[in-house]
C-alpha positions in Angstrom: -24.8 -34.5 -9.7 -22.2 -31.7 -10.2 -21.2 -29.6 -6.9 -21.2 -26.0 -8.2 -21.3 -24.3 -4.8 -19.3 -21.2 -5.8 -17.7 -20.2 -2.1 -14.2 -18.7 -3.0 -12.9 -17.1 -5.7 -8.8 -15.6 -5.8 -8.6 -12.7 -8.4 -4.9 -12.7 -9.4 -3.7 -9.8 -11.6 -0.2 -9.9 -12.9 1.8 -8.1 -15.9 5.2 -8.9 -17.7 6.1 -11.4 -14.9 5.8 -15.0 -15.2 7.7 -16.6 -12.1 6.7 -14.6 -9.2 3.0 -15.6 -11.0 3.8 -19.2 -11.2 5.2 -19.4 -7.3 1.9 -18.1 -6.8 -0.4 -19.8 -8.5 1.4 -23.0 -7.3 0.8 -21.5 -3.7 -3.3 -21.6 -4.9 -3.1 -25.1 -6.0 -2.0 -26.3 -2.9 -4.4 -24.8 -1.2 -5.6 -27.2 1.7 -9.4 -28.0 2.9 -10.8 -24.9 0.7 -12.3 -25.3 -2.4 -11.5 -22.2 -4.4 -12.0 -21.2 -7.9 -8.6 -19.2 -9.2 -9.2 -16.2 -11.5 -6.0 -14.9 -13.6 -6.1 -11.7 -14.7 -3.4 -10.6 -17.7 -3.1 -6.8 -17.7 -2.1 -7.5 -21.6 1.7 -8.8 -20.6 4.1 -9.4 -23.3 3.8 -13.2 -25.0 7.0 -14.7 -23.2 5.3 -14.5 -20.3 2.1 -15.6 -20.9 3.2 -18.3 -23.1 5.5 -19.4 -19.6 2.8 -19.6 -17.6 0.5 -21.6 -20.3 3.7 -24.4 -20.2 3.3 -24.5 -16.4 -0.8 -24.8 -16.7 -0.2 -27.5 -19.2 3.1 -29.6 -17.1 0.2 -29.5 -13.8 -2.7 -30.7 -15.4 -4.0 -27.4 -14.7 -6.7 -26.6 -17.6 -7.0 -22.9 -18.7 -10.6 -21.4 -19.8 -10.4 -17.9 -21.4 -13.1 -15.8 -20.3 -15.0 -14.2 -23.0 -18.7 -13.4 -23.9 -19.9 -17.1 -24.0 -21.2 -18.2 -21.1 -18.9 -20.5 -18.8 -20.2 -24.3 -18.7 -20.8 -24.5 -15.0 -19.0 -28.2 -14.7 -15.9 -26.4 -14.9 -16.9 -24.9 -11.3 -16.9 -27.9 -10.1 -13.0 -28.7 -10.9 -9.7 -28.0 -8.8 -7.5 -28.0 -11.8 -8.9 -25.0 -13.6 -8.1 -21.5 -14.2 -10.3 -19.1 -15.6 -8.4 -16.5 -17.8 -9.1 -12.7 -18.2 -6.4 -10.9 -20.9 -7.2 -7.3 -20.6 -6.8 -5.2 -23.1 -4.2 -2.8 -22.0 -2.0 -2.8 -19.0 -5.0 -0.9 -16.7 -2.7 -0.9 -13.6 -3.8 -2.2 -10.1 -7.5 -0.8 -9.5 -9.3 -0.7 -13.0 -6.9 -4.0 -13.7 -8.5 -6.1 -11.1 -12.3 -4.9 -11.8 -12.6 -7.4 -14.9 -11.8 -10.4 -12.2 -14.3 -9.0 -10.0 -16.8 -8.5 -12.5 -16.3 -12.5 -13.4 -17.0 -13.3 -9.7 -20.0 -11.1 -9.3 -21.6 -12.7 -12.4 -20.8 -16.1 -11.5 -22.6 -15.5 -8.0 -19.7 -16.3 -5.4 -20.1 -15.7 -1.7 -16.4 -14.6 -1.1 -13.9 -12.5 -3.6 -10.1 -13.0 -2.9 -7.5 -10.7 -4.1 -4.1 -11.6 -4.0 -1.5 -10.6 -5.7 0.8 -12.2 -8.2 3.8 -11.6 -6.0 2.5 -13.6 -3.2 3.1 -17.0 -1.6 0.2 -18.0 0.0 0.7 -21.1 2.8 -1.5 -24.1 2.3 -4.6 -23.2 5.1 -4.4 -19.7 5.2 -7.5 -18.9 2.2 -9.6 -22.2 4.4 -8.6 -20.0 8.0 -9.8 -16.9 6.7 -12.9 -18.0 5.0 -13.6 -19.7 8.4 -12.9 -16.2 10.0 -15.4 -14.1 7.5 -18.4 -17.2 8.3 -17.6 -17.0 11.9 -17.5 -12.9 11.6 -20.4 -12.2 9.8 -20.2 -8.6 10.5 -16.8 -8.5 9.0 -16.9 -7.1 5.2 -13.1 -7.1 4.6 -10.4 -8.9 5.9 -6.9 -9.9 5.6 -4.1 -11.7 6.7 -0.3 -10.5 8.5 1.7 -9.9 5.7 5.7 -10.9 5.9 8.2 -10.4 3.6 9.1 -13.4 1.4 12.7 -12.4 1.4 13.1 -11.9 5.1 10.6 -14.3 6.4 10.6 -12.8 10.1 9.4 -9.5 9.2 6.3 -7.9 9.2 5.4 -5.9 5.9 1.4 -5.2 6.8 -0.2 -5.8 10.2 -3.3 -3.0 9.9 -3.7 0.4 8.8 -4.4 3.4 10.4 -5.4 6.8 8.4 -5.4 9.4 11.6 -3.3 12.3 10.3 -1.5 10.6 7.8 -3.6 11.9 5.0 -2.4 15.7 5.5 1.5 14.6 5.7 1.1 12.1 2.6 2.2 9.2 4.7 1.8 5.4 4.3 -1.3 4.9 6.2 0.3 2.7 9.3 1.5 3.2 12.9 4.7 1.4 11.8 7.8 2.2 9.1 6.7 0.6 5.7 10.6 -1.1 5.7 8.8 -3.5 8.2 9.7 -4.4 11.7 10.3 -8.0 13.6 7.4 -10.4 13.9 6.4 -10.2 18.2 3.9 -12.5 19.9 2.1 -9.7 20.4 1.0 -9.4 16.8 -1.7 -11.9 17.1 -5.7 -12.5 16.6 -8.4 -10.4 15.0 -7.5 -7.2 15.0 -9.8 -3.7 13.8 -7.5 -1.8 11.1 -8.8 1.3 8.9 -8.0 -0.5 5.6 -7.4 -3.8 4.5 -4.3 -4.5 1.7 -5.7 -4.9 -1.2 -2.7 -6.9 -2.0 -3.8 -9.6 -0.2 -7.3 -10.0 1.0 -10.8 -11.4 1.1 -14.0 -9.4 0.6 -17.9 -10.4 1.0 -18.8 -10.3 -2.7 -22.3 -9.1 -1.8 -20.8 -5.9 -0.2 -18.3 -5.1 -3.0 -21.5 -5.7 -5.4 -23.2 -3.0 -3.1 -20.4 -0.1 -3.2 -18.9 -0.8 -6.7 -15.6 -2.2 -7.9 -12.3 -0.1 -8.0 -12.0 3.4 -8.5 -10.4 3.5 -12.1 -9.0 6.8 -11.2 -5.8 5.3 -9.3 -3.3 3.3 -11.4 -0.6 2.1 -8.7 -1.1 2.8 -5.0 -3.7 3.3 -2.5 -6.8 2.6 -4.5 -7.6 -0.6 -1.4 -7.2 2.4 1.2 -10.1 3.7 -0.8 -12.3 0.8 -1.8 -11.9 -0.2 1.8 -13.8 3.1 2.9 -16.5 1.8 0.9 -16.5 -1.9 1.7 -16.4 -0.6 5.5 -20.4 0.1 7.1 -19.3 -0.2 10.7 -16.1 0.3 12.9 -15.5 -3.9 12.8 -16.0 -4.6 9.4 -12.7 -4.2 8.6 -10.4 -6.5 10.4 -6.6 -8.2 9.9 -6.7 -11.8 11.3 -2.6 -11.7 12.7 -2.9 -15.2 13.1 -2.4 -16.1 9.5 0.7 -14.9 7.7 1.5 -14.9 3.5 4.9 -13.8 1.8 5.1 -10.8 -0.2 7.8 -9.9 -2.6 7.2 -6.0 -1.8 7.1 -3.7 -5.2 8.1 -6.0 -7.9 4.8 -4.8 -9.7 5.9 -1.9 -11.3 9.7 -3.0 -11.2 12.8 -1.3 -10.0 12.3 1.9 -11.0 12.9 3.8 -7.9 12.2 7.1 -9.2 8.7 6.1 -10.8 7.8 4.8 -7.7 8.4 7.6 -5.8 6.2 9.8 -8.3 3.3 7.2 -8.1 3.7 7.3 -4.2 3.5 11.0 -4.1 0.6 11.5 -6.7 -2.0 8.9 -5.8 -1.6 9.9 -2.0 -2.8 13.3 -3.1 -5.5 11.4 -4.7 -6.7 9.4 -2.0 -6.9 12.5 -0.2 -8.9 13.8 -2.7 -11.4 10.7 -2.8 -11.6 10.0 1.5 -10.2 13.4 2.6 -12.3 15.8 5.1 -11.9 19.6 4.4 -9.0 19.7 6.8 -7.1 16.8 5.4 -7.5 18.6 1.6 -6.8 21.8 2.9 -3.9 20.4 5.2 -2.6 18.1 2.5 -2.6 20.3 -0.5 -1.1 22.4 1.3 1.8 20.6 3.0 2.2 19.1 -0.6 3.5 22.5 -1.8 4.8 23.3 1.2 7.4 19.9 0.6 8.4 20.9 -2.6 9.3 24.5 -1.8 12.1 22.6 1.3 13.5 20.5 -1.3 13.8 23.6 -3.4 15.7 25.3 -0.4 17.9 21.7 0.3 18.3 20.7 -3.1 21.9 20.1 -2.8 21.2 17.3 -0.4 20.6 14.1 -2.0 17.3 13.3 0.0 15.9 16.2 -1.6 17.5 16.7 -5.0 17.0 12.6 -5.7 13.0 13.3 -5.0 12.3 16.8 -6.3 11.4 15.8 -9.9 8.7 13.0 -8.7 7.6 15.9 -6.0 7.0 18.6 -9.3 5.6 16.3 -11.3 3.1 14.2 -9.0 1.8 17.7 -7.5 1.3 19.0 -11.7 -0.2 16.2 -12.5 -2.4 16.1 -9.8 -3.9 19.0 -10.3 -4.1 19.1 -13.7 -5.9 15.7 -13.2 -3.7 13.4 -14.7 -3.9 10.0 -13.4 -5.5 7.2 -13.7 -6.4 7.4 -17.5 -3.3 9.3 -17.9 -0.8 6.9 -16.4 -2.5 3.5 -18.4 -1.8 5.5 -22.0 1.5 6.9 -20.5 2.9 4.3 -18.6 6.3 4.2 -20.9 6.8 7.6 -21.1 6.5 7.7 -17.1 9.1 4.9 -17.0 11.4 5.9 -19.1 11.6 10.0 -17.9 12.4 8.3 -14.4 14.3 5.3 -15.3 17.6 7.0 -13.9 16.8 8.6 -11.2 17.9 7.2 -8.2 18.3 7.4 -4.5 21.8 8.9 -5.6 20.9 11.6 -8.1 22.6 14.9 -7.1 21.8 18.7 -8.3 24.3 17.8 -11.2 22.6 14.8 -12.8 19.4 16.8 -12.0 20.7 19.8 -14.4 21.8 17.4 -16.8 18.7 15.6 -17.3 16.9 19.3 -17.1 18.8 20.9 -19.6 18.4 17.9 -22.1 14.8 19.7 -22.1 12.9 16.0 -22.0 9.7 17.0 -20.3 7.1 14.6 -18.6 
């Protein structure tokens, strides 16, 4: 008799990235004392990579199914050397990216939906630990792990959010800097936090069923500050278990692009305040928003201003002219090229330049 008990499955989306993916699928694999089921999501990457990661599949015995219409023989369920395949159409960034994964899981009926990210390095019992932390929780909807960066092994990228005031000052949502900080023994068991990372997590598939999938409106940032609103029914349903730690390689999703980054930063945290936002966060927020771009107006011949003030212009336009979301999936080029050289270094003068070349976003 086949076992198709369908307990875990780990949505991973990645996009023109092959080895970061393969680390991480590898990671998966050698998962320990969990059966899982892994889900790839290919946010329509370029063949090279795809045809990288079909060599590795192939060199571990790993088989790949591509998801389409038909339905999927349920032996296959059964097997820890398979990989179901979704190739999206287009590259549909983080939130709308992931939905076609989670769609997958839904319909196949699993009890717990991973996300993790295609830049992560997962030890071997953390997905068995915190499925055993969700059964033992039942209240908990949402949960994930301390996250450290791969590169520097000893600090702490994620340990809990915290939304306060951060909203109205367009902040990372955290009591701590984003750069991270030393791990501390104090950092440890199940702790209450305002948002999961949607970067690395685990979510009761009945409650994401309940409040819908991603908000297609956010393209890179913050849309897992808002779907955790909506996974969360009570003040412990969203918890970080800081006993089990994974590696991420922070922001190699959308490359090194600084400058982009910046602009993505600044536009979908005006969104999120849009979407979870009380009247005085909106009214607060839009208004410090403005208020932002008229001081690096004033200081633009300081670097910390005149490097930012074209990702400040731009994310507050497009914001309120409503482009994101759809905009920044059938723009993404034209995004990345406008701020492909602007840089932490970018003075009034290479400003000008680039402004009197009269190339517009």
């Amino acid at each position: 008799m086949i076992d198709t008990k369908k307990e875990l499955a780990v949505v991973v989306l990645f996009w023109n990235d092959s080895e970061k993916t393969i680390r991480c699928l590898d990671s998966l694999f050698k998962q320990r004392k969990q059966k899982l089921t892994v889900v790839l999501v290919d946010n329509n990457s370029e063949t090279k990579y795809t045809t990288n990661i079909s060599k590795w599949f192939k060199k571990k015995n790993i088989k790949k199914i591509l998801v389409n219409k038909k339905k999927i023989d349920r032996k296959y369920f059964a097997s820890k050397k398979i990989c179901f395949y979704l190739k999206n159409k287009s590259n549909y960034g983080c939130g709308l990216g992931h939905n076609f994964g989670y769609k997958f899981c839904l319909q196949n009926n699993f009890e717990f939906i991973a996300r993790i990210d295609n830049d992560m390095v997962v030890p071997k019992l953390v997905m068995n630990n915190l499925v055993k932390r969700m059964k033992k929780n039942k209240y908990i909807n949402a949960l994930s792990p301390k996250i450290m960066f791969y590169n520097k092994p000893n600090m702490v990228w994620f340990r809990g959010a915290e939304i306060g005031n951060n909203l109205k000052f367009q902040r990372n949502c955290g009591s701590y800097s984003p750069k991270g900080h030393k791990d501390d023994k104090s950092f440890r068991g199940l702790i209450q936090t305002d948002a999961v990372a949607g970067c690395a997590s685990i979510m009761k598939a009945s409650r994401l069923k309940k409040t819908s999938l991603s908000d297609p409106d956010f393209f890179y940032g913050e849309e897992d500050t808002e779907l955790s609103q909506r996974l969360k029914d009570s003040s412990e349903s969203l918890k970080v278990d800081l006993d089990q730690k994974i590696f991420h390689n922070v922001s190699s999703t959308v490359g090194k692009n600084w400058g982009k980054n910046i602009y993505y930063n600044y536009k979908y945290r005006l969104v999120l305040v849009k979407k979870i936002g009380t009247f005085s966060d909106k009214l607060f927020g839009y208004s410090m928003s403005v208020f932002k771009l008229i001081i690096s107006l004033f200081l633009i011949f300081r670097l910390s201003h005149s490097s930012k003030i074209l990702q400040k212009y731009y994310a507050l336009k497009h914001f309120f002219q409503k482009k994101y979301g759809y905009y920044d999936r059938v723009n993404y080029s034209k995004v990345d090229k406008f701020f492909y050289n602007i840089n932490k270094k970018t003075d009034l003068n290479q400003l000008l330049k680039k402004i009197s070349n009269n190339y517009k976003l």
